[in-house]
NUKELO-866420 format. One record per atom (N, C-alpha, C): x, y, z. Coordinates in steps of 0.02 Angstrom, whole numbers, plus 50000, padded with zeros to 5 digits. Layout:
XYZ/...
***
This chain:
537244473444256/537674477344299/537844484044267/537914483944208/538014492044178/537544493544160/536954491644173/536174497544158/536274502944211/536384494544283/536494499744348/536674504044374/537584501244336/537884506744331/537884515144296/537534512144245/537364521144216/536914521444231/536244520544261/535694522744295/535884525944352/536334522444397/536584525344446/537044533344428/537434533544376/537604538144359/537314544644333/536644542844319/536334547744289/535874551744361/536144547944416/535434552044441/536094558444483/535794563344505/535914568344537/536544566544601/536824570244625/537274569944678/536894569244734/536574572144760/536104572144810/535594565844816/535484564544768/535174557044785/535544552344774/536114552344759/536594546144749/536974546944838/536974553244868/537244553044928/536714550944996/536074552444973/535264549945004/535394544445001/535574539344954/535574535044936/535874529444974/536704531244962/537034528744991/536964530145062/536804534545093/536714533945162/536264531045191/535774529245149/535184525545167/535484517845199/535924516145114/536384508545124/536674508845180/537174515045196/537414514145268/537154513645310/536424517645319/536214516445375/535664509145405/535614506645334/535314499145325/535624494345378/536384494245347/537054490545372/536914492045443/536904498545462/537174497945544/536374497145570/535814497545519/535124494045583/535224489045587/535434483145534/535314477545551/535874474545591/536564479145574/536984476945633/536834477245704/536374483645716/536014482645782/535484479145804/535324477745754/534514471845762/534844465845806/535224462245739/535514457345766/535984455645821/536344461645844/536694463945906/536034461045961/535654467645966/534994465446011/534724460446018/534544458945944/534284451045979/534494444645979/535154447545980/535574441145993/535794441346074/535824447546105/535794447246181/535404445746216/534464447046198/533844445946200/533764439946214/534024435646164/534044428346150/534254426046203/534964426746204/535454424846278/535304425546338/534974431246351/534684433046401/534024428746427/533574428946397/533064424646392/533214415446388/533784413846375/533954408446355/534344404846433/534424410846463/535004409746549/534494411446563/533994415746570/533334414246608/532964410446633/532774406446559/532494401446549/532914394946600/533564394046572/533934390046617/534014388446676/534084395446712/534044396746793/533154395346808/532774395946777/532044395146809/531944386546809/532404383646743/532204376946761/532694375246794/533494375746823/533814372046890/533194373646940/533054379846939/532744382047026/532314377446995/531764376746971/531174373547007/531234364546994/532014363646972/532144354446962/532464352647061/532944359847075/533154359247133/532404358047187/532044361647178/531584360147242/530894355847210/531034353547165/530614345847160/530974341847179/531734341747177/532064338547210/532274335847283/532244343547290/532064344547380/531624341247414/530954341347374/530374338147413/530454333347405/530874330747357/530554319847347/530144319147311/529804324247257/529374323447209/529114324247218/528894328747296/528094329147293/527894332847281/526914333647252/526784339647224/526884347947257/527114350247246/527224356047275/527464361147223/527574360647168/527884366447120/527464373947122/527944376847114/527814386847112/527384387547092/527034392247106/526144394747092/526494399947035/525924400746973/526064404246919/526364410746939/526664413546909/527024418546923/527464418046974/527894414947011/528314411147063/528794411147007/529134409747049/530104406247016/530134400746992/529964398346915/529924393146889/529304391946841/529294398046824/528634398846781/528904404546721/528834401546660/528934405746599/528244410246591/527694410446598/527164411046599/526584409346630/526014414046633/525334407746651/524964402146621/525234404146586/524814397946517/525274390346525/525754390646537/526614386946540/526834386646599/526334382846641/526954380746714/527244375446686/527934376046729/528224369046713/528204362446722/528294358046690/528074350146695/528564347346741/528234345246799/528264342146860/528414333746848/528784328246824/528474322246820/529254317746877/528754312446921/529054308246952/529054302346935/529534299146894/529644292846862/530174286046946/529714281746946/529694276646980/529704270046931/530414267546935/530594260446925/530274256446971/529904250846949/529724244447002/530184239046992/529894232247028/530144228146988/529974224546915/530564224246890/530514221246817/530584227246784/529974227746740/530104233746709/529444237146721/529274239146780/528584240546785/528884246846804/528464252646771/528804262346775/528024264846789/528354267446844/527544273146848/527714279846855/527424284246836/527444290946809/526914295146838/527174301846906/526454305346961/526664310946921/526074312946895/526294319946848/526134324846903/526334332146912/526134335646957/525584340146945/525584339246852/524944345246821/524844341646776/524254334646754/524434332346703/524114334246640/523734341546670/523554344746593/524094349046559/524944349146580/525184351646530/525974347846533/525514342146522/526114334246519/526164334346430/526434336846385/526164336246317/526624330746286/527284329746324/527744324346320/527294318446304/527744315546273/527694306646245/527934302546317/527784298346343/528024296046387/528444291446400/528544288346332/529314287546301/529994290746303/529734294746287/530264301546299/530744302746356/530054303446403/530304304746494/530494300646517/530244294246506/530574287246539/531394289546496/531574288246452/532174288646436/532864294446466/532364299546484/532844303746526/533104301946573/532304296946581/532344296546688/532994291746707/532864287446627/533234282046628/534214283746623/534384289246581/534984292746586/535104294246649/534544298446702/534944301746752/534924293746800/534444290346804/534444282946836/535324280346838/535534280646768/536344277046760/536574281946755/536534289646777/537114293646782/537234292846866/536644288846906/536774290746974/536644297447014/536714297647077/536554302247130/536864308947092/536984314447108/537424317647090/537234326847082/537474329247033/537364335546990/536684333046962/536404340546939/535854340646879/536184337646823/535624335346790/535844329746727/535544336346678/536214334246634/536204341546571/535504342146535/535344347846507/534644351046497/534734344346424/534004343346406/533824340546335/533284344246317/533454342646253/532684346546218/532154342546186/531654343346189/531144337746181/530574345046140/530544341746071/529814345346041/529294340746031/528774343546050/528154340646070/527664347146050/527094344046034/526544348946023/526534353046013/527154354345933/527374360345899/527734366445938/528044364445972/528394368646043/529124365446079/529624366946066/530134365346094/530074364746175/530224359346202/530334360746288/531084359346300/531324362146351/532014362146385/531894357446453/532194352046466/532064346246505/532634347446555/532514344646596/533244343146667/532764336546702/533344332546713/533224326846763/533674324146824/533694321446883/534044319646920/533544315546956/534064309847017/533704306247052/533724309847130/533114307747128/533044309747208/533184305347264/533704310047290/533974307547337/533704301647403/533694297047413/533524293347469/532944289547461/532734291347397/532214285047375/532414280947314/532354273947333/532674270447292/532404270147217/532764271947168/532404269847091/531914275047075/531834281447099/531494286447073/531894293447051/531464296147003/531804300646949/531484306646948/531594313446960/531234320046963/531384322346876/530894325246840/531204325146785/530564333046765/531134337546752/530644346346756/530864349146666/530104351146649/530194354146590/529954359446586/530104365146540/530064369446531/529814374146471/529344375846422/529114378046350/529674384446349/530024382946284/530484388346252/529894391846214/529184391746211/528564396246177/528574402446183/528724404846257/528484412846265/529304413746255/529894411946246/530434415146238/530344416646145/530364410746130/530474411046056/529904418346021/529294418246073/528704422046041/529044431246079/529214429846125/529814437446118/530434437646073/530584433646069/530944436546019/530664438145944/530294435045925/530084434145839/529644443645853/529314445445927/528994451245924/529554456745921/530144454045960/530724460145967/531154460245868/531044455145843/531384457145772/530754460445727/530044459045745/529604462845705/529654471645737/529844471145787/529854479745814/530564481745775/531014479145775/531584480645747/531694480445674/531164476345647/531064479045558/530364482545541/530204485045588/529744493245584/529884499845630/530304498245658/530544505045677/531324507445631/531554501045588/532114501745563/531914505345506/531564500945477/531194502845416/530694510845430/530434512945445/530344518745459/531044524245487/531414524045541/532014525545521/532384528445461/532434523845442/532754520945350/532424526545309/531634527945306/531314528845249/531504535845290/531294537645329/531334547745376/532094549345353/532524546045370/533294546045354/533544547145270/533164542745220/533104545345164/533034550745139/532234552845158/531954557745131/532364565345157/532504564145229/532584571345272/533294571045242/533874567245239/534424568545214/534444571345141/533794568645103/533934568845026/533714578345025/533494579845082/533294587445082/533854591045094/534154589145173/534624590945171/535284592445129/535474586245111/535804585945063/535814590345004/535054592044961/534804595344913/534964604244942/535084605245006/535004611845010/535834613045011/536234607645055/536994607945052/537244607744985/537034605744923/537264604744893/536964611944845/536814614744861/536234620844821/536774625644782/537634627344840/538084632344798/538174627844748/538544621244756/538644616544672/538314617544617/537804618144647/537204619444582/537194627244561/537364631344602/537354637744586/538124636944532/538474634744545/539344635444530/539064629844459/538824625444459/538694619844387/538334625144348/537734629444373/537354633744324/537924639444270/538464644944348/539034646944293/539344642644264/539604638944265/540014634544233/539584632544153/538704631144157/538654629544101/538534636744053/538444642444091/538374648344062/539134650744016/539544648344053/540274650344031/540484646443966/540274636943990/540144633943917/539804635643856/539204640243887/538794641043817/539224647143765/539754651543830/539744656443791/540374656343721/540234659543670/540664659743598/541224661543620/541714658343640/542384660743666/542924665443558/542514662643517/542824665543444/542614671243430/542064673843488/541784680243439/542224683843460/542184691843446/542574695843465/542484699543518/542134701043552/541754702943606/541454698743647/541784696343714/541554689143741/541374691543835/540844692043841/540644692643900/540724687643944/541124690744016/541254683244036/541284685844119/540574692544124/540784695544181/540334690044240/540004684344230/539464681744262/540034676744308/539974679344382/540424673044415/539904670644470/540344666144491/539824661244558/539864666344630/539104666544654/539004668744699/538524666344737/538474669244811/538204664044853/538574663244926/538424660144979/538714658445028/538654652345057/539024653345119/538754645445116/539184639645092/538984632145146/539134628245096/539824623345122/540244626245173/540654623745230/541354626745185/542014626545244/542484627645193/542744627445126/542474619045134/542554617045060/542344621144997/541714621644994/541384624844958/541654631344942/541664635144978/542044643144990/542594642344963/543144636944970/543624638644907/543454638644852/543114629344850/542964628444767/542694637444733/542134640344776/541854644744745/542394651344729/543054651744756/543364655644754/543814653044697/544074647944705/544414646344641/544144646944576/543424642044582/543084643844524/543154651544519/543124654644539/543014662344522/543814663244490/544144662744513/545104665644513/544814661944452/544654653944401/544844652344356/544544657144316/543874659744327/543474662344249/543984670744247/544324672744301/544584678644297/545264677244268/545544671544260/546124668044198/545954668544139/545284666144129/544934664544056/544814671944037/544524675244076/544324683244036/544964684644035/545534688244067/546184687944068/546294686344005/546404679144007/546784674743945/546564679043890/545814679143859/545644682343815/545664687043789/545814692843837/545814698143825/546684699143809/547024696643826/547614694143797/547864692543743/547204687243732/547494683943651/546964689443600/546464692743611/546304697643591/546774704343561/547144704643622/547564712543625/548214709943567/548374703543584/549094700243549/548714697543477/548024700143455/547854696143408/547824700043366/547394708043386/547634714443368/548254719943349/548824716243399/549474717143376/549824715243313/549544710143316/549704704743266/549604706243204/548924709043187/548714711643145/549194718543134/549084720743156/549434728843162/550174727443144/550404721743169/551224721143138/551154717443070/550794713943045/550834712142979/550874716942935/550144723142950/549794729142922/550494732042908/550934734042966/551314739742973/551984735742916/552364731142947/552794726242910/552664726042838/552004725042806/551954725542741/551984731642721/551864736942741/551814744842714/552694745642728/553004743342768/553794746642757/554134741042710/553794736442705/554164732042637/553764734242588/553044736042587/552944740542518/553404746542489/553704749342522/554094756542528/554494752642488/555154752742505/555844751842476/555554746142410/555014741142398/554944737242366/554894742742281/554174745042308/554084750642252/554504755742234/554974759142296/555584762342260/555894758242212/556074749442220/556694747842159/556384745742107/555624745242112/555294743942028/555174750042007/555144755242031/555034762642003/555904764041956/556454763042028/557174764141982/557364759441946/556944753341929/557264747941899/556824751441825/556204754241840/555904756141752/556424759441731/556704765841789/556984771441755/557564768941732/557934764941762/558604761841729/558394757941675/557934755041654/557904752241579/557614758141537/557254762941552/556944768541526/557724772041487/558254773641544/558674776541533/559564772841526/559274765541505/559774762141499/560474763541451/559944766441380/560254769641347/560714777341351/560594780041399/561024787541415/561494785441445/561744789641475/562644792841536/562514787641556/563034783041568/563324779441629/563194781841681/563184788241693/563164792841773/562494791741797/562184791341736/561264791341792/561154784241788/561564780241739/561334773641758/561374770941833/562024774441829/562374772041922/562224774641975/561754780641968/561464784542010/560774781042034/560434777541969/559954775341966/560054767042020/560514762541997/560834758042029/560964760042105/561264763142104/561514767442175/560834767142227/560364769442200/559584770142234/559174763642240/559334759242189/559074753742180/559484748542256/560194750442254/560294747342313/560264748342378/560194753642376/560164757942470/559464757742495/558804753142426/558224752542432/558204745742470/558744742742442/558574733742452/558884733242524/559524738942518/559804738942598/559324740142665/558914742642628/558424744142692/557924738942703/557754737842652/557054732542634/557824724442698/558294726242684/558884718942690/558814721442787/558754727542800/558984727942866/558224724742904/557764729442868/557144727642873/556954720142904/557054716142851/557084709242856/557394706242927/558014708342951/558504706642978/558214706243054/557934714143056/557854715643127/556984709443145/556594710943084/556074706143081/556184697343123/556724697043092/556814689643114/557284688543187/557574694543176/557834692843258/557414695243298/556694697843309/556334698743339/555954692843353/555764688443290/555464682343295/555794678443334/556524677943315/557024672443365/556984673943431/556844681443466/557074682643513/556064680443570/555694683543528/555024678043546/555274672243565/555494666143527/555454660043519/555884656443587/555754651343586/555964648743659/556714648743674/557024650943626/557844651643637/558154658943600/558444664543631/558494666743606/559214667643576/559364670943506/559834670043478/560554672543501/560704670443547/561084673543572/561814669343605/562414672443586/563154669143617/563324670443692/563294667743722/563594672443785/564154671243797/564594674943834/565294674443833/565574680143878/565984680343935/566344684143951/566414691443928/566084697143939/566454702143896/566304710343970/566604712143944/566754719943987/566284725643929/565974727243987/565174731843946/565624738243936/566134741543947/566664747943951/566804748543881/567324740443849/567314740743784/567044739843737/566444738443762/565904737843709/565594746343694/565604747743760/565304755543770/565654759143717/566624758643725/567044763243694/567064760843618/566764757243605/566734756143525/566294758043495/565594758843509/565034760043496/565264769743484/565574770243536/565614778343532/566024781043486/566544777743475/566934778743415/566594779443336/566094773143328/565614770943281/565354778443287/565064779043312/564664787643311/564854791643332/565384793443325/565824797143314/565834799443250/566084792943223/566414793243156/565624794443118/565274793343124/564674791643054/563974798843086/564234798743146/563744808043171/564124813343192/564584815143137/565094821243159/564854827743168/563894829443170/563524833643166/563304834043260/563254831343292/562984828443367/563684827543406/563714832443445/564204832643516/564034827343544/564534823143564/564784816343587/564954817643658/564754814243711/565124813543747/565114805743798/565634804143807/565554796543834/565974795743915/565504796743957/565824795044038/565694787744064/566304786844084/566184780944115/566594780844196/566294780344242/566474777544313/566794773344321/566714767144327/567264761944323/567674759244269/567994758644272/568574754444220/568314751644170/568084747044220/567854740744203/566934739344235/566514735944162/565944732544199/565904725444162/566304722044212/566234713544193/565524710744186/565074706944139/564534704944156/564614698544092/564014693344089/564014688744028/563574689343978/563714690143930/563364692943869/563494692943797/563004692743750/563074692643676/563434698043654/564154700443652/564554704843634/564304708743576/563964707343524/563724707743441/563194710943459/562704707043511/561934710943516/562004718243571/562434716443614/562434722343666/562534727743631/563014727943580/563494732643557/562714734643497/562314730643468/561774731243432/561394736443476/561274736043553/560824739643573/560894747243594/561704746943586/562184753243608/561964757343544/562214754143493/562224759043425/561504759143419/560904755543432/560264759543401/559914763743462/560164761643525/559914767443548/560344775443544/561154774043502/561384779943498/561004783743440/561154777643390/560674781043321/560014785143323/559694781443386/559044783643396/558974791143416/559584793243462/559774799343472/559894803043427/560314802143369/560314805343332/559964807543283/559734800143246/559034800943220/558424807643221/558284807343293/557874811943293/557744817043338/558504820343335/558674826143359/558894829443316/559184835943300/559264841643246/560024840143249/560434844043202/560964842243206/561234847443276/561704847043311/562244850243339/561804849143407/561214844143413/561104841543487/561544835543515/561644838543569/562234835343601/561644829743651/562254822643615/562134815343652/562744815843701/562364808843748/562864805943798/562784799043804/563294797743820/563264790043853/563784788743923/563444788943977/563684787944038/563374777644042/564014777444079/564154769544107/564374770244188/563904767944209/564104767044293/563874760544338/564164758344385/563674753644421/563394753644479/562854752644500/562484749044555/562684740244561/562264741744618/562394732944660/562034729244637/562484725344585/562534718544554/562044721444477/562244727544460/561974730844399/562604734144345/562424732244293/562954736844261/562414740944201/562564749644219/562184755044207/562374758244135/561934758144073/562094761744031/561684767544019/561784773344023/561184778544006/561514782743949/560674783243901/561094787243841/560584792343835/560874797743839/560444805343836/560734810143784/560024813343755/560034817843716/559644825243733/559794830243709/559614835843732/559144838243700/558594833943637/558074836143592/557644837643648/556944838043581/556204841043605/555994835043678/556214831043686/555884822743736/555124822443689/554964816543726/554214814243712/553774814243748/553234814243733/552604815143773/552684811143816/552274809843840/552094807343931/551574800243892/551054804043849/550694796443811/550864791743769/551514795843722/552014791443688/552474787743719/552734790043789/553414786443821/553264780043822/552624777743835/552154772043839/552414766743801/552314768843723/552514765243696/552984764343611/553534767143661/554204768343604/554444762943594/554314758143628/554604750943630/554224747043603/553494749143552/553084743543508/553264743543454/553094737843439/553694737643364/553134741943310/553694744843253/553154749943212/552954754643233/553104758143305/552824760543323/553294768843320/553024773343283/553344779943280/552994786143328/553564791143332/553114799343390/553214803143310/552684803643282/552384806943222/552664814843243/552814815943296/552834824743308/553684824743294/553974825143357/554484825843347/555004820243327/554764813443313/555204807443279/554904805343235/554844811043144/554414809243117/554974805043063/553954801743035/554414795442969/554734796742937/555064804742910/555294806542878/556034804842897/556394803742956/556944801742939/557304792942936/556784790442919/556974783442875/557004776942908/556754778342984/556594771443021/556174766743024/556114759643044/555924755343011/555304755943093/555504758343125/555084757143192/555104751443235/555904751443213/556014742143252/556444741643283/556774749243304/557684748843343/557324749643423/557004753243434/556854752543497/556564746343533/556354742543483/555824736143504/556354730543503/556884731043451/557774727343460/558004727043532/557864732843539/558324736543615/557964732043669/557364731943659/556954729843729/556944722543724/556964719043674/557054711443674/557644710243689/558184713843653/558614710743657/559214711943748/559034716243775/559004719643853/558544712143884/558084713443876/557624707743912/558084699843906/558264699343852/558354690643844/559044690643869/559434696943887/560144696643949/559954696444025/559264697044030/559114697344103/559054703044118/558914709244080/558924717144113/558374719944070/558314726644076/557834729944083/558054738644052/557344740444013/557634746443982/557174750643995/557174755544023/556644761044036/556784768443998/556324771044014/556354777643973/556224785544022/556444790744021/556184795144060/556624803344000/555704806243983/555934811343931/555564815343979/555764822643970/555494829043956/555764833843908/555554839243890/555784843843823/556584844243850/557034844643819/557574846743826/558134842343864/557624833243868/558124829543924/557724822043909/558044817643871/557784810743845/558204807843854/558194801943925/558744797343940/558424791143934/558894785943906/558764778143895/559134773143953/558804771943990/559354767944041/559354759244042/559714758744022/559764751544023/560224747544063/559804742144112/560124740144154/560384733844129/561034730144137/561144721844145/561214722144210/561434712644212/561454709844290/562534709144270/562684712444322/563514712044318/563404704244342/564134701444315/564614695944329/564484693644400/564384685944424/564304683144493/564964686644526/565024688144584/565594692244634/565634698944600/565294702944574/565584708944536/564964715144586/565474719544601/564764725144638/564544729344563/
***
């Protein structure tokens, strides 16, 4: 049973569906065979029946005398097979005489017939006496007997050869297992064609599919422009072929994805190690000079110290922003939420830079009072001060910042503008990649890690809002939207 089974498995779709339809259509010939000639039968069988009442009724009629239907007449299965005529006469004692009407196709035992004659004798006058069957001379006969009326002690007794019935039928099941069987075999073959051509997009769609398997999804360059084409094939098909298509345009997608994020990846290690190289090699450079000069002034020792720490402070912030970037990736981000009003967060931040950029005109408007929303009080106020810093950072001194706060519907609006050079149109792109510096006018030279803007945009994103950018020379605004408080316009 499991050869069968994996033999069966191994062969093709198309001939396993040839196949099976063949079986089905096996099932319903022979359900019709036997349908047919089981009516055939019946038919022929009440035929047969009615030919022997009629011709027992008018042997009856006559009184036995010879007179039965000329071949082909009513009471004839055939020419070869008229029916047996016999008049059984009781004497006295037990003396039986027997007038056959054809006695060359008497094939009966005459044993036999006496015993019928003798049933309808003690069934009396009456009805036809029920059919018997009598085989004789390799041939079933169908018998009827009764007495005839008005003569004393005589018996009409009519048979009939079931030969030419039985020999139609045995010809009607040989026509029905060669026209089935031919049937069967045309039905095979023409379906297994059919089938083979319906099934032709599958095979087109199995060929991409093994092309897509073969291909090196690790190299670096992965061609994956080959999709299923073709027509055809009924609805069905037309999706499968469409889906299949939507999937391999996931897979190139996907790849080119984990490609671009694989390249990033790289590029942030690259970049991450070169700004922890920096401050690293500043404190082994001031750590020589402080043992170099351990022995002199106190003053340069502490000067030296002094540098050694504002190295590690950076290398410490460095670190800091590193990992809350990782956290803010990761499936939870680090964050409290809590009740707070974005106004006083706004008016603190401004104070903060105030106090620490007394070089940069300040100015801070706010529209409403109040902007109720729910949020990490610590990080918001994080995204306030580096996008103020960012302003200052890398603008000249005595360029005047702003920070306007206003709202839209079901938004609470922070925009922070500065009056520098703006940025290009190819850089605006991407001020928000981490590491990522405008070499022209936001150069490395003033001491950023290339990670406050990329803070800003995670940490905006993981409140539910959104930070955009819009520069030209003389006009660089940061707008950052949250979602205000449920009931809040």
């Amino acid at each position: 049973m499991k050869r069968l089974t994996a033999a069966w498995r191994r062969l093709r779709l198309g001939t396993q569906l040839a196949l099976a339809l063949g079986a089905l259509a096996l099932v319903v010939f022979g359900l019709v065979g036997i349908v047919t000639t089981s009516l055939l039968h019946q038919y022929l069988d009440n035929r047969l029946s009615d030919q022997l009442s009629t011709t027992l009724a008018q042997f009856k009629a006559s009184k036995g005398s010879i007179g039965l239907p000329q071949p082909g007449k009513i009471g004839h299965t055939s020419e070869h097979d008229p029916p047996i005529g016999i008049r059984v006469t009781f004497g006295p004692g037990s003396n039986v005489f027997l007038s056959d009407s054809n006695p060359a196709h008497a094939p009966v035992d005459d044993k036999q017939v006496i015993a019928l004659a003798e049933r309808a004798l003690v069934a009396g006058p009456g009805p036809l006496h029920p059919e018997t069957y009598i085989v004789a001379g390799g041939s079933r006969y169908r018998f009827m007997s009764v007495t005839i009326p008005g003569v004393a002690k005589q018996v009409a007794v009519v048979g009939l050869s079931e030969e030419d019935s039985e020999a139609t039928i045995r010809r009607m099941i040989m026509v029905n297992l060669v026209c089935f069987g031919l049937a069967l075999i045309v039905l095979v073959l023409v379906g297994q064609q059919v089938l083979r051509r319906g099934l032709r997009p599958l095979a087109g769609m199995a060929a991409t599919a093994h092309t897509v398997a073969s291909t090196d999804l690790t190299a670096n360059a992965v061609d994956l422009s080959v999709r299923a084409k073709g027509e055809g094939g009924g609805i069905e098909v037309e999706e499968l072929r469409s889906a299949f298509n939507v999937m391999i345009d996931h897979i190139e997608q996907s790849l080119v994805a984990r490609s671009a994020a694989e390249q990033r990846l790289r590029q942030f290690v690259a970049d991450a190690s070169h700004e922890l190289r920096t401050p690293l090699t500043s404190i082994r450079g001031y750590a020589d000079l402080f043992a170099y000069a351990a022995a002199n002034e106190p003053a340069e020792r502490e000067r030296h110290l002094g540098r050694m720490r504002e190295e590690a402070g950076r290398m410490s912030l460095l670190l800091d922003d590193l990992l809350l970037l990782a956290r803010l990736d990761g499936a939870e981000a680090p964050l409290r939420p809590e009740p707070v009003d974005l106004v006083e967060i706004a008016v603190a931040a401004a104070d903060g830079f105030q106090a620490a950029r007394s070089d940069h005109p300040f100015t801070l408007e706010v529209e409403p009072s109040s902007l109720p929303l729910v949020g990490d009080p610590m990080r918001l106020r994080q995204v306030l001060d580096n996008l103020l810093t960012n302003a200052a950072v890398h603008t000249d001194p005595g360029t005047p910042v702003t920070l306007r706060l206003r709202a839209e519907p079901g938004w609470a609006v922070a925009e922070i503008a500065d009056g520098g050079p703006g940025i290009s149109p190819e850089n605006q792109a991407k001020v928000f990649d981490r590491f990522y510096r405008v070499d022209d006018s936001r150069t490395r030279g003033s001491g950023g890690t290339g990670l406050g803007l990329s803070v800003v945009h995670s940490l905006v994103t993981a409140h539910g809002g959104a930070v955009s950018l819009q520069s030209q020379p003389g006009a660089t605004v940061f707008t950052v939207r949250l979602p205000l408080s449920a009931g809040q316009v």
